[in-house]
N, C-alpha and C positions, 0 to 999 in steps of 0.2 A: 504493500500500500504506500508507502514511504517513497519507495523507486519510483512507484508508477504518480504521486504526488512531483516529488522533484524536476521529472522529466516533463509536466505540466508545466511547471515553474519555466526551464530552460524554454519549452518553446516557446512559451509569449515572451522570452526574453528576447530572442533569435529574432522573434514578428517585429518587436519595438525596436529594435537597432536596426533591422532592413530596413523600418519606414525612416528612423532616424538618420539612417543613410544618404537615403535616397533625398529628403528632403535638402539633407547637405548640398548634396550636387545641385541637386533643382536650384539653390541659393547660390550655390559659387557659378554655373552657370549664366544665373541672369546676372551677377556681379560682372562677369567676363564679357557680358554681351554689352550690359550699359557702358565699361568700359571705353568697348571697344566704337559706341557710337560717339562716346564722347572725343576721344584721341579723331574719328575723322572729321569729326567738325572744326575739329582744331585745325585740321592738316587743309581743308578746304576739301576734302572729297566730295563727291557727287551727293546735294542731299537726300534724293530718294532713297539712297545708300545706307546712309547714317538711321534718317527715319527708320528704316527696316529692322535695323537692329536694335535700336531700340525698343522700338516695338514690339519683338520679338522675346524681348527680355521679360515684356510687363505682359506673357496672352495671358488669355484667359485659360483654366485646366481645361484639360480634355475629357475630366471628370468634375463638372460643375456642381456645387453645393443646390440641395433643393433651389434655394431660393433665387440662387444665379439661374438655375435651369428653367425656373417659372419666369425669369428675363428673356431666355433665349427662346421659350417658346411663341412668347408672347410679339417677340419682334418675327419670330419667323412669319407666323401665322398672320400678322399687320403687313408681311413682303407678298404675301402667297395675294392676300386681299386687292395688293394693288396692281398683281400681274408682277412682280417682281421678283429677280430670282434672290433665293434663301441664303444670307451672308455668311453663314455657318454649315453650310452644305460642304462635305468633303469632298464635291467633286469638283470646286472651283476654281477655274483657269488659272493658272498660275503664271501668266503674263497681264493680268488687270488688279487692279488695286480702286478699291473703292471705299468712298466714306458719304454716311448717311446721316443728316443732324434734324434729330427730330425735336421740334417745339411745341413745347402746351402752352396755353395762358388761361389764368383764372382769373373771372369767374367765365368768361367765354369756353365754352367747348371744343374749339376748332385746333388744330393739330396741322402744323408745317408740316414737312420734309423736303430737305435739300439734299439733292444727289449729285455728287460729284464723282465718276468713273474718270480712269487714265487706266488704259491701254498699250501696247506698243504704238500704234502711231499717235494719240489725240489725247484732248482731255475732253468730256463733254459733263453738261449737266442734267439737273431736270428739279422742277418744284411742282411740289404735289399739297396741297390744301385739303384736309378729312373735314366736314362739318360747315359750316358757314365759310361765306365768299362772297368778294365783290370783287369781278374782276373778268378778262377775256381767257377763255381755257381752250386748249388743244383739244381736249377730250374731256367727257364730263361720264360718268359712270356711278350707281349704286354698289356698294359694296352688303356682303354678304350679312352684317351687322345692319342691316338696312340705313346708314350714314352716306352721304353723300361725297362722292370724291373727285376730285377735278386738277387734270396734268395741265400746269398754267401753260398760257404764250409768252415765253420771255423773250427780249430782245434786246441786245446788245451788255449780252453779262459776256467777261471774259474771263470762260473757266480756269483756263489755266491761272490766273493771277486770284480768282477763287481758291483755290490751291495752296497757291505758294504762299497766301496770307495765313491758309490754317496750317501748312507744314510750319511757320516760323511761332501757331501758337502752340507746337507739339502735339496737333492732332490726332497723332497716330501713339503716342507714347503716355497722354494726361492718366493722373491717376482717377478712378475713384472716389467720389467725395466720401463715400463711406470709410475710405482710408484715413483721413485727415483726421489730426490729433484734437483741431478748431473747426466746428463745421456752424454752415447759417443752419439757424432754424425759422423758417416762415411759414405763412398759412395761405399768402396767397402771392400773386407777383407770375415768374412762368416757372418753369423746370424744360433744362435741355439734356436731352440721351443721344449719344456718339454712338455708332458701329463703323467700325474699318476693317478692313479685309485687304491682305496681301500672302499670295502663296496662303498655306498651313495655318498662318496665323489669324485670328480673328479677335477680336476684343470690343467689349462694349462698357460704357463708363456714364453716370448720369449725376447733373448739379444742379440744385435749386436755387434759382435767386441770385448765380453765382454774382451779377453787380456788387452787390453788397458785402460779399466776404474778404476777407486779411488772408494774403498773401500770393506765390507766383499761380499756386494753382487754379486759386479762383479766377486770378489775372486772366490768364491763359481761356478756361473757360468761361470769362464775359466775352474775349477776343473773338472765340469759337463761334457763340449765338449772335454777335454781333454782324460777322459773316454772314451767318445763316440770315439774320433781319434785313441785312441790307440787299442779300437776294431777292429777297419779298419784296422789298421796298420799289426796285427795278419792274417789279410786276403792276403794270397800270389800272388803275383802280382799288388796288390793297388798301384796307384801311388798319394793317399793321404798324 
C-alpha cells in the first residue's frame, strides 16, 4: 500500500514538472521572440518583420481558457454572419495578414468593423456597420440574429497608411487590458476588440474607454479606435 501510495506521489510529481517545464520554455521563448522584435526595430529591418515576431510572442494558446474560447466563438460566428472568413481557422493562407477593429458604443447598439487585409500584392479594406446607419452602402443585408448589416461605400481611405498608423500603435503585439496591473472601469463611453491574423498566429485583445486610461497601452489603444473612427468618419453621412 505504501509503494503503490508513493508511486502516486512520484507521478503527479513527474505531471507538475512536465507542465513546469514546458511553461518555462513557453516563457523563455516569447522572451526570445520579443527580443528579437525589438533588436530589429532597432536595426531598421523590415516592419512587417518585426511586427511578426512580436506578435508571435504574445498569441493566443492553442488551448484557450473557457472564457477566451467563448471570445473566439463569439467573433467566429459574428465573421460567418457577415460572409466573412473565420480568423482562427487553421486553414489560413499564410501569405495574408489581416486585422479587424471592432467598435461598440453605449447607449447606441450599433457595432463598427474595420477590415484591413494585406496580401502579397495590396493592402485593401472594408467597413461594415451591424445595427443602425446613416449613410450610402455597397450592400445592405439581414443577418441571421435578425440585425441589420451594411458593407459601406468608402472612398478615398488609403489603406495602406490605414496600416502603417496601426502597425506604429502595435497593433499586432497590444496586450490585453485584462493584463494590466491599472485598468479603466466605466459603465458607459464605447469598448474596442482587435483580431489579427498572420500565418499560425492569431490573437485577439479588447479595451474599454481606452481614452481615458494611464499609460502606453491604453495610449496605443485610443491610437487603435481612433483609426478605426476616422475610417467611419470618411464614410458620408456617419453620424459617428
Amino acid at each position: 500500500m505504501r509503494a503503490a501510495t508513493t508511486s502516486s506521489r512520484r507521478g503527479r510529481s513527474e505531471v507538475a514538472l512536465t507542465a513546469l517545464g514546458i511553461r518555462q520554455v513557453q516563457l523563455r521563448r516569447k522572451r526570445l521572440l520579443t527580443s528579437l522584435a525589438i533588436v530589429g526595430i532597432a536595426l531598421g529591418c523590415d516592419r512587417a518583420v518585426a511586427a511578426e515576431l512580436e506578435q508571435r510572442a504574445n498569441c493566443n494558446p492553442t488551448r484557450p481558457s473557457p472564457t477566451t474560447a467563448e471570445v473566439f466563438k463569439a467573433l467566429a460566428d459574428r465573421a460567418r454572419e457577415l460572409g466573412l472568413p473565420v480568423m482562427n481557422d487553421p486553414a489560413w493562407p499564410d501569405d495574408v495578414r489581416e486585422i479587424r477593429i471592432w467598435r461598440a458604443r453605449w447607449p447606441r447598439v450599433t457595432t463598427e468593423m474595420v477590415r484591413v487585409r494585406r496580401d502579397a500584392d495590396s493592402v485593401s479594406g472594408q467597413l461594415y456597420f451591424i445595427g443602425d446607419w446613416e449613410g450610402q452602402c455597397a450592400e445592405t443585408f439581414v443577418l441571421p440574429s435578425k440585425r441589420s448589416a451594411c458593407l459601406a461605400m468608402l472612398e478615398g481611405v488609403s489603406w495602406p497608411t490605414v496600416l502603417s498608423r496601426l502597425e506604429r500603435a502595435r497593433v499586432w503585439s497590444l496586450r490585453d487590458e485584462s493584463q494590466l496591473s491599472r485598468r479603466v472601469r466605466v459603465m458607459d463611453g464605447y469598448s474596442v476588440r482587435v483580431e489579427v491574423r498572420s500565418k499560425d498566429c492569431y490573437r485577439t485583445y479588447a479595451y474599454r474607454q481606452p481614452d481615458v486610461g494611464r499609460g502606453v497601452e491604453y495610449r496605443r489603444a485610443a491610437a487603435i479606435a481612433k483609426v478605426a473612427s476616422e475610417v467611419a468618419g470618411a464614410w458620408a453621412g456617419t453620424t459617428w
